[in-house]
C-alpha positions in Angstrom: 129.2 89.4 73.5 129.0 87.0 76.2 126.2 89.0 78.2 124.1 89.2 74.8 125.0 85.0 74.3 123.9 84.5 78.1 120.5 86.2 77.4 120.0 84.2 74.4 120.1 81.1 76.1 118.1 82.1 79.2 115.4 83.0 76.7 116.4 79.5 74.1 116.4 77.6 77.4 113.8 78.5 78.7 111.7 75.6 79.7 108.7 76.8 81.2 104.8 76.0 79.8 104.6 79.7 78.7 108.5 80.0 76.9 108.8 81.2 73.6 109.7 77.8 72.1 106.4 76.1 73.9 104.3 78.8 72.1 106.2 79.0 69.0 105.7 74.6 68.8 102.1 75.2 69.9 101.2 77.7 67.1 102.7 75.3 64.7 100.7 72.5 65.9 97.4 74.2 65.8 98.8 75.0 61.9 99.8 71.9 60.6 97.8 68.8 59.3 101.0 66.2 60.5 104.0 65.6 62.4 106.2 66.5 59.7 104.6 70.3 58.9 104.7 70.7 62.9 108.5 69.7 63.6 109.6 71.3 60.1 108.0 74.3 61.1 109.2 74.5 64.8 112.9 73.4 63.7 113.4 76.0 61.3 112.6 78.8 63.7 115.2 77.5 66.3 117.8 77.0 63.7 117.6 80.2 62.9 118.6 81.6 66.5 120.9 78.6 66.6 122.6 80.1 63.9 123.1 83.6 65.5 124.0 81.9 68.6 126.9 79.7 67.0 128.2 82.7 65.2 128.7 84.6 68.6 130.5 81.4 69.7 132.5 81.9 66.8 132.8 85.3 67.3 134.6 84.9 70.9 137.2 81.8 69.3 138.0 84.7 67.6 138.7 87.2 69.9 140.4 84.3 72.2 142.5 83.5 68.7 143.1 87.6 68.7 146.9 87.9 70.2 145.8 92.1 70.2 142.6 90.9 72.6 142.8 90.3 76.1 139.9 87.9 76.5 141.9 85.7 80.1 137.8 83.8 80.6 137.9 83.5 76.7 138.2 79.0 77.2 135.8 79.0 80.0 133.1 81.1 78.5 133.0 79.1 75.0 133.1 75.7 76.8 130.1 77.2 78.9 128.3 78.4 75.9 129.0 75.6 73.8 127.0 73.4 76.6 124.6 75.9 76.5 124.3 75.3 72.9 123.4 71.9 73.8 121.0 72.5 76.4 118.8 74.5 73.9 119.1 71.6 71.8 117.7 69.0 74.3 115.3 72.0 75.7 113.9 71.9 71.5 113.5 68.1 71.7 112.2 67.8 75.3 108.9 70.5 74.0 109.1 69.7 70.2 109.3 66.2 70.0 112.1 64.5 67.9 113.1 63.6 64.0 112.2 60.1 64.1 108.7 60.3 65.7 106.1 59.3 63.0 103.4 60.8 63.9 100.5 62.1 66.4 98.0 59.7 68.9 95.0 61.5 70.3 95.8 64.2 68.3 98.4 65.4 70.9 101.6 67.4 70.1 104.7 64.7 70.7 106.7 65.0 74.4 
């Protein structure tokens, strides 16, 4: 679980012009008339792997809970996950833009 965790987030974190989240927020853009359409649209296709993400944190407190599973990293690899969690969060705002932005200038994507 932690290898499949640690490619998710290389692939989450990914903060290059061409990553999946850039393209993923630019489609959405060229699809939607406002701000609101763009980040609702963008947002709900990351929570969606947030959510599978999450659940493999979830699923290592649980083998680290597990007195039958020898898991010795088990604390250090859900602390580093869990701030990889929160990487990909700031990763989403730092291409996407943020909730309380109200809207576009120049008819450019927020930053």
């Amino acid at each position: 679980m932690p290898g499949y965790l640690d490619q998710t987030n290389v692939f989450l974190n990914d903060a290059s012009p061409n990553s999946f989240l850039a393209e993923a927020a630019q489609q959405a853009f060229d699809e939607s008339d406002d701000f609101l359409g763009y980040f609702t649209k963008t947002k709900v296709m990351a929570l969606n792997y947030w959510v599978v993400y999450a659940k493999g944190i979830s699923l290592l407190q649980m083998a680290l809970e597990n007195p039958k599973v020898n898991f010795e990293e088990g604390s250090y690899t859900i602390s580093r996950h869990k701030s990889n969690f929160l990487a990909q969060e700031q990763n989403f705002q730092d291409t996407v833009g943020q909730e309380y932005h109200t809207g576009w200038r120049d008819n450019q994507r927020p930053s």
